[in-house]
N, C-alpha and C positions, 0 to 999 in steps of 0.2 A: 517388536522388530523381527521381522521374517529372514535378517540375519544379508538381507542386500546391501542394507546402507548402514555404515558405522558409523554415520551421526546421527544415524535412526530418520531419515531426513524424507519426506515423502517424495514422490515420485513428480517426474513433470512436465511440462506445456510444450508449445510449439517453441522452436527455437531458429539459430541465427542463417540457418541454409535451405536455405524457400520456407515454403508454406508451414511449420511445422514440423520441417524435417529431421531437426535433433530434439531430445527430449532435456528437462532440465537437470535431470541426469550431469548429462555434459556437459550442460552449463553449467554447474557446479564446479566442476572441474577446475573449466575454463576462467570463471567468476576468481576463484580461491588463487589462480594462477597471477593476477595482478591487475589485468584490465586495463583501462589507460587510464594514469595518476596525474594529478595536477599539483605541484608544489611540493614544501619539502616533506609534507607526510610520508609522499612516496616511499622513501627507503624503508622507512619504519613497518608501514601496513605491509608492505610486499615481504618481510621476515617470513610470515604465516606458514607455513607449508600445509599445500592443500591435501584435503581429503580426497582418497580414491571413492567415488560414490559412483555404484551402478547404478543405473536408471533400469525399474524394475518393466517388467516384458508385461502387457495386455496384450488378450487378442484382441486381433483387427482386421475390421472388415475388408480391406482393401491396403495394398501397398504404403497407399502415401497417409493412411489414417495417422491424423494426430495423436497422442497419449493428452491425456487432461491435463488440466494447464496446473501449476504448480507454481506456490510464490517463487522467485528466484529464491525463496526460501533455500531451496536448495544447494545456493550459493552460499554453502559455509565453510569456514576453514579453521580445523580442529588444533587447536594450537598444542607443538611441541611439547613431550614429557617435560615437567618443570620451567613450562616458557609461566605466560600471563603475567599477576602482578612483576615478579621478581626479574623478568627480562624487559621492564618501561624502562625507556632512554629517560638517561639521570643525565645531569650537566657536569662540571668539572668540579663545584660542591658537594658532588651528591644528591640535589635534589631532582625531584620528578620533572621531566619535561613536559611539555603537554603535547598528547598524541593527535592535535589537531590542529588546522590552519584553515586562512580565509584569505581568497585570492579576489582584491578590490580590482571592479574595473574602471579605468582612471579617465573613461569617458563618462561613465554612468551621469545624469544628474544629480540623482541619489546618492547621496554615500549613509550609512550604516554599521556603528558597530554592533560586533556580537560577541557573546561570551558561552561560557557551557553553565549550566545552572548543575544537573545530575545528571550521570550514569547510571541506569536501571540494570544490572547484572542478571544474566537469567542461563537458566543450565541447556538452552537448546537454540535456536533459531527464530529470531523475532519477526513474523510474519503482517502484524499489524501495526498499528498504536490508534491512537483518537482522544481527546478530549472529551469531557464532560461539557455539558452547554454553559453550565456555568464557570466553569475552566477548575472548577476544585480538584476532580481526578483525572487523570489518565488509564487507561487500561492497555496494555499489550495482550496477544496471541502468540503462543508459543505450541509448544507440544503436549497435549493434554491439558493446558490451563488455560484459560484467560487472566490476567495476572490485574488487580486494582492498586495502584497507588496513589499517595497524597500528590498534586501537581505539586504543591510547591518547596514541602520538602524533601519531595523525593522518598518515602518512607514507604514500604509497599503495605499495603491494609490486609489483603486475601487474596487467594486463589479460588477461582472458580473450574470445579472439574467434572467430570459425568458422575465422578463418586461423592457429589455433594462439596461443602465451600470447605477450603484448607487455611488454615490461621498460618501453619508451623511450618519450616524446613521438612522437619521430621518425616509430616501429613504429607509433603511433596514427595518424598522418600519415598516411602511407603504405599505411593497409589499403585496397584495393579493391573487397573488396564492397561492396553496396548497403546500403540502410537496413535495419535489421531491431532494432528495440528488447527490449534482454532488460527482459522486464512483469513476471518474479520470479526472486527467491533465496532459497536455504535451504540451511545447512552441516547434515552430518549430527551426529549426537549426541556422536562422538569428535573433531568438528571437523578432519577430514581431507580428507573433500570435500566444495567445490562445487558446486550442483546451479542452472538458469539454464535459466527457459523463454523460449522467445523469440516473435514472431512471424513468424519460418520457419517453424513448427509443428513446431520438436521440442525436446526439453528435452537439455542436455549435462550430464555428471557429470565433473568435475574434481580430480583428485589436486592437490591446495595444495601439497604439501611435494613432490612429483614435477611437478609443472608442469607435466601431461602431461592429455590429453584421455582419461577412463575410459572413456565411453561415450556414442553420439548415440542418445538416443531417439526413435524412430519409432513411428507409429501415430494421431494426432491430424490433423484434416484443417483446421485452422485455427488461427487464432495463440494459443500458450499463452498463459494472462492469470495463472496461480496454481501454486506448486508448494511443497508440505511434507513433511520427515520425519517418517516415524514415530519413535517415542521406541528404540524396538531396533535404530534403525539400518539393518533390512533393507528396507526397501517408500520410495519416492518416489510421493507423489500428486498428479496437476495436474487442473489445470481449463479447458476450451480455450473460445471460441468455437464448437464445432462440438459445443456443449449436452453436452456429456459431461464426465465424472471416470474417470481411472486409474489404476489402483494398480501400481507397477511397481517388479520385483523389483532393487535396486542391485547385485549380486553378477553375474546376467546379463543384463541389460539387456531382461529379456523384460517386458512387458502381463502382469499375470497375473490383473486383474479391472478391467469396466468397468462404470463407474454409472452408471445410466440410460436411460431406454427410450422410450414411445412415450407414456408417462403422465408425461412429463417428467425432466430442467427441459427446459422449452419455448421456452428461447432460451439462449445463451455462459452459460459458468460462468464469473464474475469474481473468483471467491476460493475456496482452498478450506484445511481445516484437519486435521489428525488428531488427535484427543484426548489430553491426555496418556498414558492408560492403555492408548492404541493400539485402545479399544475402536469407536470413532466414526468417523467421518468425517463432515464438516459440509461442506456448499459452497452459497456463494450466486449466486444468478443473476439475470440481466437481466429475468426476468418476476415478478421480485418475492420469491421464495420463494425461503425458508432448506430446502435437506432434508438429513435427518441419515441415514446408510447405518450396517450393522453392518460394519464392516472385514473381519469373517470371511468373512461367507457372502453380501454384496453385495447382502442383503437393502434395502430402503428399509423404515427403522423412525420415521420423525416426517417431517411436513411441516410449518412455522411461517412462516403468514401471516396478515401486517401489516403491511407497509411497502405505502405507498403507490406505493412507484417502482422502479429496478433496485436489490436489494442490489449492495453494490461488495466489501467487506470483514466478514468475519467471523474470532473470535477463542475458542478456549477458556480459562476460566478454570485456572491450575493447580492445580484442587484438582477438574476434569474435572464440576464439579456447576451450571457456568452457559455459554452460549455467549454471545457479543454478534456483535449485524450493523449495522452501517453501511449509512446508506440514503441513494442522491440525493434521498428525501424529506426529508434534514436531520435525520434522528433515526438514536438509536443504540437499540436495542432489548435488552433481556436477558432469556432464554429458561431456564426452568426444564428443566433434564434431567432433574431426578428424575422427571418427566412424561414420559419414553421411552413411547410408545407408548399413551398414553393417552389419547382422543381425545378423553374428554369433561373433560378437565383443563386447569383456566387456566395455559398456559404464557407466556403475556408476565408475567414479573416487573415488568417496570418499561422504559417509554420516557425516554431523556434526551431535552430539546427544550431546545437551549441554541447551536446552529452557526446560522450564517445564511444557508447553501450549504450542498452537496451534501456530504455526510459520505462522504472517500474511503477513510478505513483508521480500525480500530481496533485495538486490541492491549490484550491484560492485563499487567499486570507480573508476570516471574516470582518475586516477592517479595512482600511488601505486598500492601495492597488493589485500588491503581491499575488504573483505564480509561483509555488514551488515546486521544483520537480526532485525527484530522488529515483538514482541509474544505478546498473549493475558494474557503472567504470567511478561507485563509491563516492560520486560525489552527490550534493544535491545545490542546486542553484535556483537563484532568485528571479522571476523576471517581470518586469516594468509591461504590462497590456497596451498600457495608455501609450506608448511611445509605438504603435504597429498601426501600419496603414491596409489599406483592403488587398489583398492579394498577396504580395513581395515575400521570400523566403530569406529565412535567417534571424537573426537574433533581434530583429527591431532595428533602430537608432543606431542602440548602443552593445546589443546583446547582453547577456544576465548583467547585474547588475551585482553577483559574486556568486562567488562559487567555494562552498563549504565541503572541506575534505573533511572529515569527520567522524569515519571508520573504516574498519580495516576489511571489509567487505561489501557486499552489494548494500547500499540502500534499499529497502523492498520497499516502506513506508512512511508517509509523510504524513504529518498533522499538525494544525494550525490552532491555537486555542482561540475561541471566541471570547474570550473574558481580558487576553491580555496579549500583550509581545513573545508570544511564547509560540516556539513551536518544538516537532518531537518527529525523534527519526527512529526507523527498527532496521537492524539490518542479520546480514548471516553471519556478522561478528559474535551475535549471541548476546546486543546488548540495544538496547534502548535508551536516547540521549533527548533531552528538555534541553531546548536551546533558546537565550533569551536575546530581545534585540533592540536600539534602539536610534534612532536617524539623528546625522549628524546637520548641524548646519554648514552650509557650503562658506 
């Protein structure tokens, strides 16, 4: 910690006054300060009081240059000497209340309950989460670690850090590196390894069952923000700050294709995706614009803009025929592929306008219909695709289909398990939540 930020908290992206204009710094701040609440959580999560976090000074080439993008990670809020367990709202028994609600919408056709499976505690800012393909683990991004846990009982297995895998508290204690926040994860297809970009600028690949370091990847000149496999298991793709995407071989640790040129993206890639059918490559970035590359031949085959502000998050459908992007303009967009390449064709499907902050992750479900998004106004909400006609703004039909208050700060990440009804939030509470769900009949 170079002593800027006392929650040790890295530095950040474009924010909410034009182009870039605050850094996440501020939004920090702001984030920690309450945001807009939905339900009775509100009172509760709004206790927090936030951290003063500086947003640390790059030089910059010009007035309006962006700072690199940074999870809303930044969005954390250090809570009171002596608050945490011992200040949770109890009832008039004395027992615990729960620090969470779910707000049904009583148009939906859908209705759904949910419940909380675990709380994953972690000593910094949860910046990632994701499932195992086969839905067994979880893994979170935090500050120095990539963190593994059992999905289902919630029991964490190990830490993965630059100084080799940590079993113990102790081992976490004790590491002496600096700060360096791993900003994504993703298990490969056979769920054997780990893969964990960090902002060191390189991505590591993890043997889980050998606990052993497979390989550092090198190449990127600034802090990974996004990293996905492809479906064949062979190729890892990230997204850095230093406006680039690379596709990199997991077998030998070599680059063996990079996206993007001098026609852009024109600032940090903040997310990026590979299609289910390995045919795509999707990644969005800090100047607004979703581009879609051909995974073979590194062609750029689509450009889609309409977000008003930086994409942060983007998501393919499993059925490879919609993307979605997440925008700090507060909307989630859905993009027509069957429009690959066609320039004179309406590709916005459909905007949701339903968050009241910055939309920082979305994801599809590998099952079902499900969109979920997760905001820095702390909530994350559900939404129904099926129910959106070609064009029209707004929440669909019926708009989400509910809305999970669920922590006491930003939501940065969303994941859905492919194995079951499960999904899992990380947010600047410092905490990681498995949330299980299931449909009611009408």
């Amino acid at each position: 910690n170079n002593g800027q930020h006392p929650a040790g908290l890295p530095e950040g992206l474009g924010g909410p006054n034009g182009p870039g204009g605050m850094g996440m710094g501020m939004l920090a701040m702001q984030a920690a300060q309450g945001g807009a609440m939905i339900g009775a959580a509100a009172a509760a999560a709004a206790q927090a009081p936030p951290t003063q976090v500086q947003p640390k000074v790059e030089p910059a080439p010009g007035p309006v240059a962006q700072a690199p993008p940074q999870p809303p990670a930044a969005a954390t809020a250090r809570p009171a000497q002596g608050a945490g367990e011992s200040m949770k709202a109890v009832d008039s028994k004395g027992r615990p209340m729960e620090d969470w609600n779910v707000v049904h919408n009583p148009n939906a056709s859908t209705k759904m309950h949910l419940e909380l499976s675990h709380t994953l505690e972690h000593d910094s800012v949860v910046c990632c989460v994701r499932f195992s393909s086969d839905g067994r683990f979880i893994a979170t991004g935090c500050n120095k670690t990539a963190v593994l846990y059992d999905a289902h009982t919630g029991a964490r297995l190990c830490m993965f850090s630059n100084e080799g895998v940590l079993e113990t508290q102790v081992a976490l204690d004790n590491l002496t590196c600096g700060d360096s926040y791993v900003r994504s994860v993703c298990f490969s297809p056979d769920s054997k390894l780990l893969v964990a970009g960090a902002e060191d600028k390189t991505i590591k690949v993890w043997d889980i069952h050998g606990r052993r370091l497979r390989h550092t990847l090198h190449g990127h000149t600034k802090d990974i923000y996004s990293v996905d496999f492809s479906a064949d298991g062979r190729y890892v793709v990230s997204g850095s700050g230093d406006k680039r995407a690379k596709l990199w071989d997991v077998t030998t640790g070599e680059c063996v294709r990079t996206f993007g040129d001098e026609e852009g993206p024109k600032d940090g890639v903040t997310s990026v995706a590979v299609s289910p059918d390995g045919r795509w490559i999707a990644a969005g970035s800090l100047d607004r614009m979703v581009r879609l590359w051909d995974a073979a031949s590194g062609a750029l085959v689509d450009k889609y803009d309409g977000h008003n502000d930086s994409v942060y998050s983007v998501s393919f459908s499993p059925d490879a025929k919609l993307l979605a992007s997440g925008s700090l303009d507060k909307t989630i967009k859905l993009w027509d592929l069957s429009t690959v390449g066609n320039r004179t064709a309406t590709k916005c499907r459909h905007t949701f306008q339903g968050h009241k902050d910055f939309v920082l992750s979305v994801v599809f479900a590998p099952q079902g219909p499900w969109l979920i998004s997760g905001s820095k106004d702390r909530s994350v909400q559900f939404w129904d695709p099926r129910h959106v006609g070609s064009g029209p703004v707004g929440g669909g039909e019926e708009g989400p289909v509910l809305i999970l208050q669920g922590h006491q700060n930003s939501v940065i990440s969303v994941a859905h398990s492919p194995a079951a009804r499960l999904f899992a939030t990380g947010s600047g509470d410092k905490r990681a939540r498995i949330w299980r769900y299931h449909l009611l009949d009408r």
